[in-house]
matplotlib code that plots the C-alpha trace (Angstrom):
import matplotlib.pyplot as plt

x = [-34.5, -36.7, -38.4, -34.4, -33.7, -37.4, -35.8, -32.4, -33.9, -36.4, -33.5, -31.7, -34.1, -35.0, -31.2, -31.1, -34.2, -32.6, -29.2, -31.1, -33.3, -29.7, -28.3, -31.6, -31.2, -27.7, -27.9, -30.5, -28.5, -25.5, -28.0, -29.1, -25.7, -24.9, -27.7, -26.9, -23.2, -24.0, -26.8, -24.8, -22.4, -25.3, -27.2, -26.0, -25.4, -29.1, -31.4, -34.4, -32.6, -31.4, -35.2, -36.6, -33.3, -34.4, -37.9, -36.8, -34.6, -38.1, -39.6, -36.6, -35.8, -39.4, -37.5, -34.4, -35.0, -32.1, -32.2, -35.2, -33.7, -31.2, -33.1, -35.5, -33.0, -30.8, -34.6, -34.8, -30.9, -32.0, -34.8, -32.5, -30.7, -33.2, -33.9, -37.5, -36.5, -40.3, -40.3, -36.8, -38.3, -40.7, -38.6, -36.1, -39.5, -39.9, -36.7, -36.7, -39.9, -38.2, -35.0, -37.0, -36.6, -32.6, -30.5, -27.4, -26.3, -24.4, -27.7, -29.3, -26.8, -27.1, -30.7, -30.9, -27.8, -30.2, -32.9, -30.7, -29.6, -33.1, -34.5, -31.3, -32.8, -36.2, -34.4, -36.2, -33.2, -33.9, -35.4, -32.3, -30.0, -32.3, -31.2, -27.5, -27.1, -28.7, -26.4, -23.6, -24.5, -25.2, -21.7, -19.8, -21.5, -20.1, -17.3, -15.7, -14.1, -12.7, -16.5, -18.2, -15.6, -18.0, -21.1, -19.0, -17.4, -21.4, -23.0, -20.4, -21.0, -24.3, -23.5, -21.2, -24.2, -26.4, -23.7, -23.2, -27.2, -27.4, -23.8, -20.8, -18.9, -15.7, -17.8, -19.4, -15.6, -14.2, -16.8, -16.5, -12.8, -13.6, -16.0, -13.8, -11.2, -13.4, -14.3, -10.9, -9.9, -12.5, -11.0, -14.2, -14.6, -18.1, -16.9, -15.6, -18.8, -19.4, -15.6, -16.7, -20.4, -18.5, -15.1, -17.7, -19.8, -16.2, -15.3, -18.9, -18.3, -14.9, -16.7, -19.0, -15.9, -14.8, -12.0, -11.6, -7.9, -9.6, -12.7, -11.2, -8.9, -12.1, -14.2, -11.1, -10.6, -14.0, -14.2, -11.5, -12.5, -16.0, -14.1, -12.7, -16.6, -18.0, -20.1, -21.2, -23.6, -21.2, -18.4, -20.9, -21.8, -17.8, -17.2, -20.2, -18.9, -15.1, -17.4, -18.9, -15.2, -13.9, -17.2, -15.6, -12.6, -13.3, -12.6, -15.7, -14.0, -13.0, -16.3, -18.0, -15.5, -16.6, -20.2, -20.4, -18.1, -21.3, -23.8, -22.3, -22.0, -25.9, -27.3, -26.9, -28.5, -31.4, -31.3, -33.3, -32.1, -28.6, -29.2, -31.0, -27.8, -25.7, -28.1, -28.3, -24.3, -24.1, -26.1, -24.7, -21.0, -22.0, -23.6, -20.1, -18.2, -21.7, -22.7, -26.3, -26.8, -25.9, -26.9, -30.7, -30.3, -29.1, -32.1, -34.6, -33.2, -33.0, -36.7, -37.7, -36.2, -37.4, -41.2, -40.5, -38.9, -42.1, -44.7, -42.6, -43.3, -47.0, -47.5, -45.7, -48.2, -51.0, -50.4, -49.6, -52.9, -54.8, -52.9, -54.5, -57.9, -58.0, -56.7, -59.1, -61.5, -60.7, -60.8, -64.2, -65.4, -64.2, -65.1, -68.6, -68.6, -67.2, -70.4, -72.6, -71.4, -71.8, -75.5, -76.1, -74.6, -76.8, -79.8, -78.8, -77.9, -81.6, -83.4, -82.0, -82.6, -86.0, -86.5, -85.5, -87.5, -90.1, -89.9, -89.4, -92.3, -94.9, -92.9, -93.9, -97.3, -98.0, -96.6, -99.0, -101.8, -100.8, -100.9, -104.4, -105.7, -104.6, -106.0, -109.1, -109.3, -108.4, -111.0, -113.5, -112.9, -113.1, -116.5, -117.7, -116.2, -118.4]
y = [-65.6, -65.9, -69.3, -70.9, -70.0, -71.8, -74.9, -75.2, -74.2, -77.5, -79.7, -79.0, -80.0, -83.2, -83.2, -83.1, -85.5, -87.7, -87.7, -87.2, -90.7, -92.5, -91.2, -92.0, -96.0, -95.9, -95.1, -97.5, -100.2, -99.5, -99.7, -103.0, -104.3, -103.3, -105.0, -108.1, -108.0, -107.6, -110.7, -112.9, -112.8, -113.3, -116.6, -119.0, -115.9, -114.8, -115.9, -113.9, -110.8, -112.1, -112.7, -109.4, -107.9, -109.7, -109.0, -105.5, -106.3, -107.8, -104.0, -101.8, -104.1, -104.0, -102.5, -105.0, -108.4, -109.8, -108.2, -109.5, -113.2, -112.5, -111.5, -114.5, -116.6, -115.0, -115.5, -119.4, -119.9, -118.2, -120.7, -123.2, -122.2, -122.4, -125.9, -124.7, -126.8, -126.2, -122.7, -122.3, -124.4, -121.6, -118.7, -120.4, -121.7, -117.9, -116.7, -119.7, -118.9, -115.2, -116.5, -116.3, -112.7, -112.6, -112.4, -113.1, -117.0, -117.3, -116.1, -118.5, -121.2, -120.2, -120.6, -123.9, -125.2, -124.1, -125.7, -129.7, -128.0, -127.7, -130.8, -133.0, -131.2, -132.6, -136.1, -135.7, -137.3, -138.2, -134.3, -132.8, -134.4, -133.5, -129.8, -131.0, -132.0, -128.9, -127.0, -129.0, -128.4, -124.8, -124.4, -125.9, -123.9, -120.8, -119.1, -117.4, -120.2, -118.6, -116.8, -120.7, -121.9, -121.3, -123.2, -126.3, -126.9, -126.7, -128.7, -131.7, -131.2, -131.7, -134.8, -135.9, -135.4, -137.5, -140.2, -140.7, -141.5, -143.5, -145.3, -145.2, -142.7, -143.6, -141.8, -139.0, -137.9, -138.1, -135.4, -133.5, -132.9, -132.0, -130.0, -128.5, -127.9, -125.8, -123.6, -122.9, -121.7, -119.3, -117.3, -116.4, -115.0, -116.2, -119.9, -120.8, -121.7, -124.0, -125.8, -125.9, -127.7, -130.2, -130.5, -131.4, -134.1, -135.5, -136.4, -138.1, -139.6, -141.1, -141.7, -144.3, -145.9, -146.4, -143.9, -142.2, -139.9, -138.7, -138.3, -136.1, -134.1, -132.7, -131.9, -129.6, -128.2, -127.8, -125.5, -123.6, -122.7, -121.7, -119.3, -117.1, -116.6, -116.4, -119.4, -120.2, -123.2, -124.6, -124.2, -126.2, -128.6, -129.7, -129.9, -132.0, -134.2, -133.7, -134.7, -138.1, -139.0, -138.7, -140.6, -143.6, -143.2, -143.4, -139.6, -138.6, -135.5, -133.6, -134.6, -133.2, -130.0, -129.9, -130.2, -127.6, -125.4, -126.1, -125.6, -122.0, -121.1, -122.8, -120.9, -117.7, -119.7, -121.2, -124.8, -127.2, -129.8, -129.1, -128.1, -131.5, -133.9, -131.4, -132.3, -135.9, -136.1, -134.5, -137.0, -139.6, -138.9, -137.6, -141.0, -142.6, -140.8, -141.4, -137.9, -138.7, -135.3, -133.8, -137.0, -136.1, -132.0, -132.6, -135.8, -133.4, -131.0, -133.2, -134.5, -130.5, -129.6, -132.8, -132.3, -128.1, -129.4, -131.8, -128.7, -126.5, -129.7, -129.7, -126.0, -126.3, -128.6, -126.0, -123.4, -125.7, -127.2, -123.8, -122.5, -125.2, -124.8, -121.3, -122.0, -124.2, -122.1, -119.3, -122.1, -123.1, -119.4, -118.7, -121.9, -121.0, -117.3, -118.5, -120.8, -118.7, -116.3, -119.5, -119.9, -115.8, -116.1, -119.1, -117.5, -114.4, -116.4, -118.6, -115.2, -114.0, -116.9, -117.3, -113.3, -114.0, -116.8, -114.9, -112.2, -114.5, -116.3, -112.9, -112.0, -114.9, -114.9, -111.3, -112.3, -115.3, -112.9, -110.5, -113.5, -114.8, -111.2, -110.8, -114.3, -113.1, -109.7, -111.6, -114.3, -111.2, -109.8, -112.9, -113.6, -109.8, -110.4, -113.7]
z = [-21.1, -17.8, -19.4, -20.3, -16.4, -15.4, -17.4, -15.6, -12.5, -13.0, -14.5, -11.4, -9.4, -10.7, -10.2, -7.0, -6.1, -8.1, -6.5, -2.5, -3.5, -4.5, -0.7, 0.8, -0.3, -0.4, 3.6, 4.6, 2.3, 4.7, 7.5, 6.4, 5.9, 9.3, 10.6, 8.5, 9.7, 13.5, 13.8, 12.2, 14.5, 17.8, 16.2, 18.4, 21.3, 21.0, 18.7, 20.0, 18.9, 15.8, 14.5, 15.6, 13.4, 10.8, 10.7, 10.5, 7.7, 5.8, 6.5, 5.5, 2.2, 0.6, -2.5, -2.9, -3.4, -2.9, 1.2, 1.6, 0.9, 3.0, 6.1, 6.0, 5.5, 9.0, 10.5, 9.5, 10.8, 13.9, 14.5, 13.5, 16.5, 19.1, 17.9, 16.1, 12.5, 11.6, 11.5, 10.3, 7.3, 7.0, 6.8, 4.2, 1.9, 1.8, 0.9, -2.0, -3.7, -4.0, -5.8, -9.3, -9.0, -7.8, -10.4, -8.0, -8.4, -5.3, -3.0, -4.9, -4.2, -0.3, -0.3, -2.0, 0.0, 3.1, 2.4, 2.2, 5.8, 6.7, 4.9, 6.9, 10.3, 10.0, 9.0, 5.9, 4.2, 0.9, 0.3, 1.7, -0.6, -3.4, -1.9, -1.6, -5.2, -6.4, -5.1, -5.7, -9.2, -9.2, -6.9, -9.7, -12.6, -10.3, -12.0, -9.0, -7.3, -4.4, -3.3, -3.0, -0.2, 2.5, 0.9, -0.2, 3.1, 4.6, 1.7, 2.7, 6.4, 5.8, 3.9, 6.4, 9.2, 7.0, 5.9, 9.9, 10.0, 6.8, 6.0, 8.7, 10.7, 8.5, 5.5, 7.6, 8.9, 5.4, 4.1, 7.6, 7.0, 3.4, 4.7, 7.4, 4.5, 2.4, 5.4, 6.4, 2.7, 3.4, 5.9, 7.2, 10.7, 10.3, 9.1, 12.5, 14.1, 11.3, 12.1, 15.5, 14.6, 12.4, 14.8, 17.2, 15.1, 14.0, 18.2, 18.3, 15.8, 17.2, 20.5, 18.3, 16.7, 20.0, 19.8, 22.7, 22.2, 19.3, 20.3, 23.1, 20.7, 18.3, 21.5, 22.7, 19.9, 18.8, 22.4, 21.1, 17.9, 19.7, 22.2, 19.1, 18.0, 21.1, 20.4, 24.1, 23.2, 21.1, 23.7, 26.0, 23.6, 23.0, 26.6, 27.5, 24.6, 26.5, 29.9, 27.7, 27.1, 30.8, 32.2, 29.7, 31.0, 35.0, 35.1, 36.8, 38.6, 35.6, 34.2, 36.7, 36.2, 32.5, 32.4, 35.2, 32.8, 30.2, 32.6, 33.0, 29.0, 28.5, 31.3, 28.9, 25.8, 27.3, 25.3, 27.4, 25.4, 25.7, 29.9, 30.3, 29.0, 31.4, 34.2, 33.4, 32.9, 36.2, 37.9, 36.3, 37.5, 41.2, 41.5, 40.7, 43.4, 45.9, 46.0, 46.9, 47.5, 44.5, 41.9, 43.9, 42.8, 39.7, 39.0, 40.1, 37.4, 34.7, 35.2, 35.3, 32.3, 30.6, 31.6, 30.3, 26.9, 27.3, 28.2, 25.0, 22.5, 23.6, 23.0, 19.7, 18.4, 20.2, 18.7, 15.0, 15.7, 15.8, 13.2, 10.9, 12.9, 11.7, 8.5, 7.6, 9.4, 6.8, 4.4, 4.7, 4.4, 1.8, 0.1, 1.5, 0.0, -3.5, -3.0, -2.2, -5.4, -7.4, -6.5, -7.0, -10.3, -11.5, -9.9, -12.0, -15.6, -14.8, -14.2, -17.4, -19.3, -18.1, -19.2, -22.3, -23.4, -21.6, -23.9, -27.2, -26.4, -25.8, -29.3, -31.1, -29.6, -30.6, -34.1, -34.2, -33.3, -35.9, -38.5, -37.4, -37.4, -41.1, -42.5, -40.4, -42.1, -45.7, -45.0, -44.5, -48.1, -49.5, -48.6, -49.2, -53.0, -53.3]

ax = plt.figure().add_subplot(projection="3d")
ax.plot(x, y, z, "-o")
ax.set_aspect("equal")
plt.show()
């Protein structure tokens, strides 16, 4: 009876391991979601944060694949947003050479979709419509049609931003409203920085058609849609492209207005390449109404922030440089070492081979010896018998 109690007593248990593992990565799942959730929402607020999240995501989803995808790829978008398209490219390299082991199709479809994003950053056209097509293809092999909204309407933004580039502005804002479409049948929260980005790119493109009411129009209400996410770079891109239309137009006051409004929102983003248009906008328009004064300030600024984008580029390729220095430092040693195992392994099979004739020839020789000592010893008899 005692060993029957021993049994259940073990069953239950392994029971109860069992069931404390399953809450153990059911919690840090809904941790990770969380975590997931809540950067999302601060990529174009605060990337910094956004990539330590997501490095954190990397160490707490060692055992789900599919996590792990996901947190380099919130890493690469938040590079994307402080303008570092090199590194982004990194982070989303990594999350693809991962997607042999996902069996979920639509992460794959975001990850390939991200990479044509990526590709279109670096103007590396030709690659990123490679990317494009992919998953174009793979979005339309998707059975649930209503959960691919999202990375339609961004696969033919992206084609829009690269039709603007390669073919005409009249192409690019036919696949940005397609685009713009697919995003709003999402219903997304999420979606409506993407509206904004492409709202915008539709105004600039109207600016280059020579459009101006129109061009107007998208940068308002690409400021708007901004405002319900919280997006303040965005906000302060639309209303530097609102400041571009009223310097056209001879409207230098509200200009002025509006690119101060951006100055504000940028302030809190830190984009140097966004804060030195502003600048240069600013001095542009104060020079209009002859506010020597303040064109001088804002000048001054402008060539600042140019020669700290400048300083930023150079330290990029710094650190790039000795990254490959050490790389190919690493490299060489261990092309060295394999080298120098080479030459102990040859040294090693010579030794051996040497040994062994070594030894076949003192056989051989012995052998010979043991021949001419019996035709010696039979020559002997031989003449004793005559």
């Amino acid at each position: 009876m005692s060993t029957k109690k021993n049994i259940y007593f073990l069953l239950l248990l392994l029971v109860a391991k069992l069931v404390t593992a399953d809450t153990v990565h059911s919690q840090n799942y809904k941790r990770i979601d969380s975590i997931l959730r809540v950067a999302s929402t601060e990529i174009y607020v605060n990337p910094d944060k956004v990539i330590k999240l997501g490095h954190t995501v990397v160490k707490l989803s060692e055992e789900n694949i599919d996590y792990k995808i996901k947190a380099y790829k919130l890493i690469s978008d938040a590079y994307s947003s402080r303008r570092d398209y090199e590194k982004s490219l990194e982070y989303v390299i990594k999350a693809n050479e991962l997607l042999g082991e996902s069996n979920d199709k639509l992460l794959k479809i975001i990850i390939v979709n991200k990479m044509g994003i990526q590709y279109h950053q670096l103007k590396v056209y030709d690659k990123a419509i490679q990317y494009l097509d992919q998953a174009e293809q793979l979005i339309g092999e998707y059975p649930v049609k209503d959960s691919i909204h999202t990375e339609l309407g961004k696969n033919y933004i992206v084609r829009g931003f690269i039709y603007k580039e390669k073919l005409s502005c009249a192409i690019a804002i036919a696949f940005l409203d397609r685009g713009i479409a697919e995003l709003t049948k999402s219903k997304k929260e999420s979606d409506l920085s993407k509206i904004s980005i492409a709202t915008y790119n539709k105004g600039n493109c109207y600016l280059l058609l020579k459009n101006n009411q129109l061009a107007l129009e998208n940068f308002q209400k690409s400021v708007q849609i901004a405002k319900k996410v919280n997006a303040k770079s965005l906000q302060a891109f639309a209303l530097k492209g609102s400041a571009k239309v009223f310097t056209l137009e001879g409207k230098n006051i509200e200009a002025i207005k509006a690119l101060n409004e951006a100055l504000n929102l940028s302030s809190e983003v830190n984009d140097l390449i966004l804060n030195q248009e502003i600048y240069m906008g600013l001095a542009e328009n104060y020079l209009f109404i002859n506010e020597w004064d303040l064109f001088k300030e804002n000048q001054l600024k402008f060539i600042k922030t140019q020669k700290l984008i400048k300083d930023r580029e150079r330290l990029s390729v710094g650190e790039s440089l000795g990254v490959k220095e050490a790389e190919s430092k690493a490299m060489r040693s261990e092309l060295s070492n394999q080298f120098y195992y080479l030459l102990l392994f040859l040294l090693c099979v010579l030794t051996l081979i040497v040994l062994f004739f070594y030894v076949l020839i003192k056989r051989k020789n012995k052998e010979i010896e043991a021949i001419k000592s019996q035709i010696y010893i039979l020559q002997n008899k031989k003449g004793k018998e005559a």
